[in-house]
N, C-alpha and C positions, 0 to 999 in steps of 0.2 A: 593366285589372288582371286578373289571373290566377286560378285559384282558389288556388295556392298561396299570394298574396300578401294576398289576402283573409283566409284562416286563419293567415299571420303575424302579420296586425295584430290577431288576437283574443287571439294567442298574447302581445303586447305590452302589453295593455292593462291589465295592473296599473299600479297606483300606482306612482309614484316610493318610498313609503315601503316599500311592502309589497314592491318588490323590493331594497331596501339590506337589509330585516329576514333576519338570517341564517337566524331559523328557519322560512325561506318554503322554503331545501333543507337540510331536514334531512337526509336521506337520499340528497343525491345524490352524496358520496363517499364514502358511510360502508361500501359495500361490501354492503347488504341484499341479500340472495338476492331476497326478494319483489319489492323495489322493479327490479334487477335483469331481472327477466322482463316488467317493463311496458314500452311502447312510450314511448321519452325524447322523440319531437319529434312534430309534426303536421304529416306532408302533404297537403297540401289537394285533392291529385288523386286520392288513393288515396283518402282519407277519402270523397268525394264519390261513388267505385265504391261504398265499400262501404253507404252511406247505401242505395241505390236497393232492398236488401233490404227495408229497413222500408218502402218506396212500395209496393212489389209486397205485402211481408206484408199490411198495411193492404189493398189494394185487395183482396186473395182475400177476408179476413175481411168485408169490408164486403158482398163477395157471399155470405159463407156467412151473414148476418146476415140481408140484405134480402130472399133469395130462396130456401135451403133449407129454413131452416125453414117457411115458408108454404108451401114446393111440398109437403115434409113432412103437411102438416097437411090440405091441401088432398088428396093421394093420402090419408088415413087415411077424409077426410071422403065422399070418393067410393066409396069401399069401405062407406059402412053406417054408419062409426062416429059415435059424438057428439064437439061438438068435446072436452067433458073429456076421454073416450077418448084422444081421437087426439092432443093434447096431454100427457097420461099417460107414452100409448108412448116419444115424442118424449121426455120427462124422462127416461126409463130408458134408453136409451139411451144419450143424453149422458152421465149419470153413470156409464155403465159406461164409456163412451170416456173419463173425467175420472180413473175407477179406476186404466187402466191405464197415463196420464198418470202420476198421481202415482207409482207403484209402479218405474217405469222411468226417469222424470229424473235420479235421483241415481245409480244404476252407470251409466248411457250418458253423464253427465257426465265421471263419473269416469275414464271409458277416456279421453274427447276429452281430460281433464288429463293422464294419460300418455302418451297418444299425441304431445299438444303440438301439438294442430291440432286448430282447428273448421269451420274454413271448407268442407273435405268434407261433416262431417255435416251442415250447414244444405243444400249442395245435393242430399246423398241424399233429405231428409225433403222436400227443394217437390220434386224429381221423383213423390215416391210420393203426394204430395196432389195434384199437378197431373193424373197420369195414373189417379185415380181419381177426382177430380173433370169427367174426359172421361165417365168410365163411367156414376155416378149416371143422369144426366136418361133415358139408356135405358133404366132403368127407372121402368115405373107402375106396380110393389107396393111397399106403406111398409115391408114385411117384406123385402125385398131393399136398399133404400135405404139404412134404419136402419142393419147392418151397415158395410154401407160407408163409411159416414159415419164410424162408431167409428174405420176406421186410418184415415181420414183426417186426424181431428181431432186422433189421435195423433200421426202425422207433423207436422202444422203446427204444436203446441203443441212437439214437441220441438224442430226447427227454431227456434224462435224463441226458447228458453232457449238454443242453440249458439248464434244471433247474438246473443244480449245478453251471452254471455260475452266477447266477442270485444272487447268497446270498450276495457279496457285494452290491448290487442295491436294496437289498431290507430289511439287517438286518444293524444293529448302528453297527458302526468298535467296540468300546467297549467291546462287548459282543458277538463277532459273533462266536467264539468258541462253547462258554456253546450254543448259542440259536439255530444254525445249528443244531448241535449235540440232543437238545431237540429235531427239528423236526425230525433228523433221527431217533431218538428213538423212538418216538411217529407212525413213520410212518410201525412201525412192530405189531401193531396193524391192517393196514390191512394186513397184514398174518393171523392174528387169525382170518379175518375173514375169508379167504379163507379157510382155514382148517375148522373152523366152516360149512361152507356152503359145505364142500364137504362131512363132518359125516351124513349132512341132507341129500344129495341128494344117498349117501348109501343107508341108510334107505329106499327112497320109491323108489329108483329103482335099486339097491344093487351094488356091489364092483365090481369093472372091477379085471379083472384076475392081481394077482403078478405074474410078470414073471421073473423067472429065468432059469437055465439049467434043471430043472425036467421037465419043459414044451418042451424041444428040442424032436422031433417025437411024441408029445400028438397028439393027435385028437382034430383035429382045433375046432371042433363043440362044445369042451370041454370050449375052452378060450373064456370069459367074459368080453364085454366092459360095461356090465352093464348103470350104468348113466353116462360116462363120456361125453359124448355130450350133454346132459340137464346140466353140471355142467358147462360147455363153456357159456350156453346161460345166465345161473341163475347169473354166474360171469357177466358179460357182462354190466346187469342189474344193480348189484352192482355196479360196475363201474362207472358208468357216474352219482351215487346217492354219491360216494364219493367227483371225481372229479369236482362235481359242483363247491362249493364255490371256488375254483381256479379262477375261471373268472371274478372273482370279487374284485383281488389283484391288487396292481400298484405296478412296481414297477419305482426306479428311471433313468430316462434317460436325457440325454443332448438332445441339438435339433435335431432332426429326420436329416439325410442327405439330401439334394434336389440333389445328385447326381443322372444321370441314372442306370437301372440294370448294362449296358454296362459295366459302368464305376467302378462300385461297385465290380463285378467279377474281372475286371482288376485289381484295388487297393487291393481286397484280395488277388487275386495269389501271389501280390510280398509282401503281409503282412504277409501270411503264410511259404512264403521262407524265410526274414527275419527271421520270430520268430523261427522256425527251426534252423535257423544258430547260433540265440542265447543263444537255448537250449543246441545244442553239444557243444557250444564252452563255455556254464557254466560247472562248475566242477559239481555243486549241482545239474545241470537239468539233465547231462547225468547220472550222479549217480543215480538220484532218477527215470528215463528212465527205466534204468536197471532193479533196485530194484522193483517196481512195476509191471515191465515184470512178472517178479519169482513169487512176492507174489500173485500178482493179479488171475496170470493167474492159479496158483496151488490151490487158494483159492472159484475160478468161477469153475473151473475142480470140485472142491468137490460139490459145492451147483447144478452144473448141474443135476449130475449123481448119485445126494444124494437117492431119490430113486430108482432108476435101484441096487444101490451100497448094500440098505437095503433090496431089497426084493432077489437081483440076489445072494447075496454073505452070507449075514448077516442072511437070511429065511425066514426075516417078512412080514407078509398081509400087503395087501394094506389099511388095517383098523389101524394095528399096526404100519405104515409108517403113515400116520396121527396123532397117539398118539404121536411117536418121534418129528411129528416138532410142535407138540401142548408145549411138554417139552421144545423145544428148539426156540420155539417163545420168551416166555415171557424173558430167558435168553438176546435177541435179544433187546428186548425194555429196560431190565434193563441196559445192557451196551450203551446203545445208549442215553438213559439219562443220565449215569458217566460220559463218554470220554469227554466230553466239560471240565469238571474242570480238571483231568490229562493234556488235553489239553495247558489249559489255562499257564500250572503252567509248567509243564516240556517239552512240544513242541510235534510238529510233529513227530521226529526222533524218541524220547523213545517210544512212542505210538503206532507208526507203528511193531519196534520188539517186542512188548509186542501182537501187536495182530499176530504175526507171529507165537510167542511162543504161545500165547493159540490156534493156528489152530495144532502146533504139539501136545498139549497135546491130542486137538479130535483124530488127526489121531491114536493116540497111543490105546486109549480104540476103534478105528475103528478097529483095527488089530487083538483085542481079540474078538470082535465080530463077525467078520470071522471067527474064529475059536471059535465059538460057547460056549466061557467061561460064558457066560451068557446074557439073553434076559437083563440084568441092562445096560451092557454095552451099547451099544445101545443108551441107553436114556442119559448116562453120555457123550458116545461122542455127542449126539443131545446138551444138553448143550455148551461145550468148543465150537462145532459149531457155533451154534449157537453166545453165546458171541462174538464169532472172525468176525462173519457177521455183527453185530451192532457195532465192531470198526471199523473196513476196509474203508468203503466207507464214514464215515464219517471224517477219521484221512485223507482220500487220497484228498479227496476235502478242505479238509483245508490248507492241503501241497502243494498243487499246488497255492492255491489261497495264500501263504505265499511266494512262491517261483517266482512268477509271475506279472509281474507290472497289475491292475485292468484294464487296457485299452485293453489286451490283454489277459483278462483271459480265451474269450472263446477256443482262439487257442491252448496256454497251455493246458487248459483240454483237447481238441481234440488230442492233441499229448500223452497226459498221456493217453485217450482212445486208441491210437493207440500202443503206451507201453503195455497193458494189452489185445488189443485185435491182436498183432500177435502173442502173445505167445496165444491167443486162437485158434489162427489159426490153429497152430504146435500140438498144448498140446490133441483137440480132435481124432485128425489124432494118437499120438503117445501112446491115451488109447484105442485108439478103434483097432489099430496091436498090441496092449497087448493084451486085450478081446480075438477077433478074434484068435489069433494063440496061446495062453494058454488056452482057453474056450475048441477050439477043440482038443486040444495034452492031457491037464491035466483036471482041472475044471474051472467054473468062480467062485467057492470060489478064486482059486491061483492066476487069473487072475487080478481080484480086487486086491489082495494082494498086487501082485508084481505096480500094479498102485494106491499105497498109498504108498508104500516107495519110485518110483518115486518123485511123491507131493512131499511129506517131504523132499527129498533129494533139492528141488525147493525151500522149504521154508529155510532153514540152508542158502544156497545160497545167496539169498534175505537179511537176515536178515546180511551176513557179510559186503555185499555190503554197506545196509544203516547205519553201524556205520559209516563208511566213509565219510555220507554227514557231512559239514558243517551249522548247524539248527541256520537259522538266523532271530526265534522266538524271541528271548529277544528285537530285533533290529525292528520286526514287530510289537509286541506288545506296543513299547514305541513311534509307530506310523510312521516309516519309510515304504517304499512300495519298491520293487524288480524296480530296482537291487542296493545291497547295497554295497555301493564303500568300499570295502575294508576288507573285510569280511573274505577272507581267508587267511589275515594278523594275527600276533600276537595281541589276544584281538580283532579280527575281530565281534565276536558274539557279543560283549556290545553294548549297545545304544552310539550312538555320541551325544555331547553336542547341546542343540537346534542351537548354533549359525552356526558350522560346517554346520548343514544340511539346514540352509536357505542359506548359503553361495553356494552348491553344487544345489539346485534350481535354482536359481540364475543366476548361470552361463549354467547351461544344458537351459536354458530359453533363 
C-alpha cells in the first residue's frame, strides 16, 4: 500500500453518520476566503516530505537539551565559577535569546502571511542554527558560547513557528488533527536518535563530566568534556541526512504578492497591530495567551534544565541521563501518535489540562527523586515527562490554528510564541535566583526542589485558566474558521446550520 493510500484511508474514516451530516461541510461551498486558502485534500507523499522537518527539529533540540547546556555549564565551571554562577550566566542568556524570540515572531510571521509562503523561512532559520551550531564547540569560553547560542536559539524557535504555520497549507482540513499529531509523534524518533548517537560517541571518546554541587571547588583538571564536541559535529551530520526530503514538499499557496519588500513590511506592521488588538479583545485569545504563558513556559523550564535537574539534584551520570530520555522518548512518540484522536473527538481545551496534569504527575515522582527515594523514580518521572512533551506542542498548534482565522495563522502563532516565550524570559531569570541563592545557603538538591514546586504551582495556574476558554472545536470541526459569530452565547460551541453560515459569508464579503 502506498503512502497515499494509507492517508486516504485516514481521510475516510468518519462515520457513515458523521459523513451524511450536512454540517460536517459547512463551508465547502459557501465561497469562505479563509476556508478557501487551506489545503482541501491530503497527499500522503507530500505530507510525509513535509513531516521529516519535525524529525530533524526534535532531534537538534534533543541535542541542544542533552549536551549544550552541560557543555555550557561545564566551560563556566572550568573557568573558576560555582555551579549557581555558571547556571546564573546560562539563565541570562536564554532569556535574553527568549527576549528577542518573543519581540520578532509576530511581524516575521506577518510578512511570511503576505508573502504567502513559509516554507523559505523554515529553511533560512535551520541554515543559520545548523551553521552556527558547527561553530559553538570551537569554542572553550562560556562568554563566546553564550552569544552564540542566543541567534541560534532564535533561528530554531522562529523556524519552527514557520513550520507549524504551515499544516493547514499542507494537510486535508478533515484530518489535520490525527495527521499533525502523527507527524509530531513520529518526529520524537529523532530524539532517539540523538540519544542513540550520543551512547556512541561515549563509547569512543567517553562521558563529559555530570555536574552537580560535588563538583563546586573539585579540581578543574578533574571535569570531563570528553566527546561532547565530536557529538556537535556527528549531530550536525545527522541533520541535514534527516532534513533532506523536507525540500522536496509543496505546500499550498495563493499567488505570490508582486508587492515590494517596502511595502510588505508596512502592511505587516499594521497586520500585526490588528491581530494583536483581536487577540486581547477575544475572550478565548487572551485566555488561551495566558494559559499558554503558565503551561508553556513551566513546561520548557522542565525540558530545558531536564538534565542539569538529573545529574545536579537527582545524582545521575551523564550515561544514566541518556538512559532516562531513552525511557522517556519512546513515551513521547506514543502519545504523539494518540493526541490527534482525543483531539479529534473532545477538543483542544480537555487536551491541553490533561497534559498539564500529566506534567504535574512527572513533577510529583521528580520530587522523590531529589530526595533519592529511588533511581525508579527517575525513569517514571522520564515517562509522565516525557508523554506531557508529545502532547503540548502538538495540542498548542492545533489550538491556535482552531482559534485563529488561516489567513493569519502565522501571526497567531507568533503571538502564542510570544505567550510562551516571555514567560521564558521571567521563568530562567527566576530559577537560576533559586539555584544561585539556595545552591549557596543550603544545597542544589533543595534548590531544584523548591523550582519544581514553583513549576507546579505554574501549572495548577494554567490549568484553571484554560477551563475558562470557550472550545469552539465542534463549530471548527463541522468546518467553520475563526472568528465564530456567536460563540459565547447560550449554545455558542454548536455548529450553526449550513444556511446561517453562508448567509454570514455573504455579507462580511
Amino acid at each position: 500500500m502506498s503512502h497515499d493510500d494509507v492517508f486516504k484511508d485516514i481521510e475516510g474514516s468518519s462515520s457513515p453518520e458523521e459523513s451524511k451530516s450536512p454540517s460536517k461541510e459547512v463551508l465547502a461551498d459557501s465561497g469562505s476566503p479563509e476556508v478557501a486558502l487551506e489545503a482541501t485534500k491530503l497527499t500522503g507523499h507530500n505530507t510525509i516530505l513535509w513531516m521529516t522537518y519535525d524529525c530533524a527539529d526534535t532531534f537538534w533540540n534533543t541535542m541542544n537539551v542533552t549536551a549544550l547546556t552541560p557543555y555550557a555549564l561545564l566551560l563556566g565551571m572550568t573557568h573558576g565559577m560555582s555551579y549557581g554562577t555558571a547556571f546564573m550566566w546560562i539563565s541570562i542568556f536564554l532569556a535574553i535569546s527568549n527576549f528577542f524570540i518573543a519581540i520578532s515572531a509576530p511581524p516575521l510571521g506577518a510578512m511570511a502571511d503576505t508573502m504567502r509562503e513559509r516554507k523559505t523561512p523554515v529553511l533560512i532559520c535551520a541554515s543559520i542554527y545548523f551553521v552556527i551550531t558547527y561553530i559553538i564547540p570551537a569554542y572553550m569560553q562560556l562568554f563566546w558560547v553564550l552569544p552564540w547560542w542566543i541567534i541560534s536559539n532564535l533561528a530554531y524557535q522562529l523556524g519552527r513557528n514557520f513550520y507549524d504555520a504551515q499544516i493547514p497549507f499542507v494537510t486535508g482540513a478533515k484530518t489535520r488533527h490525527v495527521v499533525q499529531a502523527i507527524g509530531g509523534g513520529l518526529s520524537f524518533f529523532g530524539a532517539l536518535f540523538a540519544i542513540a548517537l550520543s551512547i556512541l560517541v561515549k563509547i569512543f571518546w567517553g562521558p563529559w563530566t555530570a555536574i552537580n554541587d560535588e563538583n563546586d571547588g573539585t579540581d578543574v583538571s578533574l571535569l570531563s568534556f570528553g566527546g561532547v564536541r565530536q557529538y556537535f559535529w556527528f549531530c550536525l551530520a545527522f541533520f541535514v541526512v534527516i532534513i533532506f526530503p523536507y525540500l522536496f514538499h509543496h505546500e499550498q499557496t495563493t499567488e505570490p504578492t508582486k508587492e515590494s519588500m517596502s511595502e510588505i513590511v508596512k502592511k505587516s506592521g499594521r497586520s500585526t497591530l490588528i491581530t494583536l488588538k483581536e487577540i486581547v479583545s477575544s475572550r478565548n485569545g487572551l485566555l488561551f495567551t495566558i494559559a499558554w504563558f503558565l503551561i508553556s513556559d513551566a513546561a520548557s523550564a522542565g525540558q530545558a534544565f531536564m538534565p542539569l535537574m538529573l545529574q545536579g539534584a537527582a545524582g545521575v551520570s551523564s550515561s544514566q541521563t541518556d538512559y532516562n530520555f531513552l525511557v522517556g522518548i519512546p513515551a513521547s512518540i506514543i502519545a504523539g501518535l494518540l493526541i490527534g484522536f482525543p483531539l479529534r473527538f473532545f477538543g483542544c481545551r480537555i487536551c491541553l489540562i490533561a497534559t498539564a496534569c500529566t506534567n504535574l504527575i512527572a513533577e510529583g515522582f521528580m520530587i522523590m527523586a531529589i530526595y533519592r527515594v529511588g533511581t525508579w523514580t527517575t525513569y517514571v518521572s522520564s515517562i509522565f515527562s516525557g508523554a506531557a512533551l508529545g502532547f503540548i506542542w502538538i495540542v498548542g498548534r492545533q489550538f491556535i490554528i482552531e482559534l485563529s482565522p488561516p489567513s493569519k495563522l502565522t501571526q497567531w502563532g507568533g503571538f502564542q510564541r510570544i505567550s510562551g516565550r516571555v514567560g521564558s524570559v521571567f521563568s530562567p531569570l527566576i530559577y537560576s535566583a533559586i539555584v544561585k541563592s539556595l545552591s549557596d545557603d543550603h544545597s542544589v538538591k533543595f534548590a531544584y526542589f523548591i523550582a519544581v514546586l514553583v513549576r507546579s504551582l505554574l501549572f495548577i495556574i494554567g490549568i484553571t485558566i484554560t477551563w475558562f476558554i470557550v472550545d469552539p472545536h465542534k463549530r471548527y470541526v463541522a468546518g467553520e474558521r475563526a472568528p465564530y459569530e456567536g460563540l459565547y452565547e447560550k449554545g455558542g460551541r454548536e455548529p450553526r446550520p449550513k444556511e446561517e453560515v453562508e448567509l454570514t459569508v455573504v455579507n462580511d464579503q
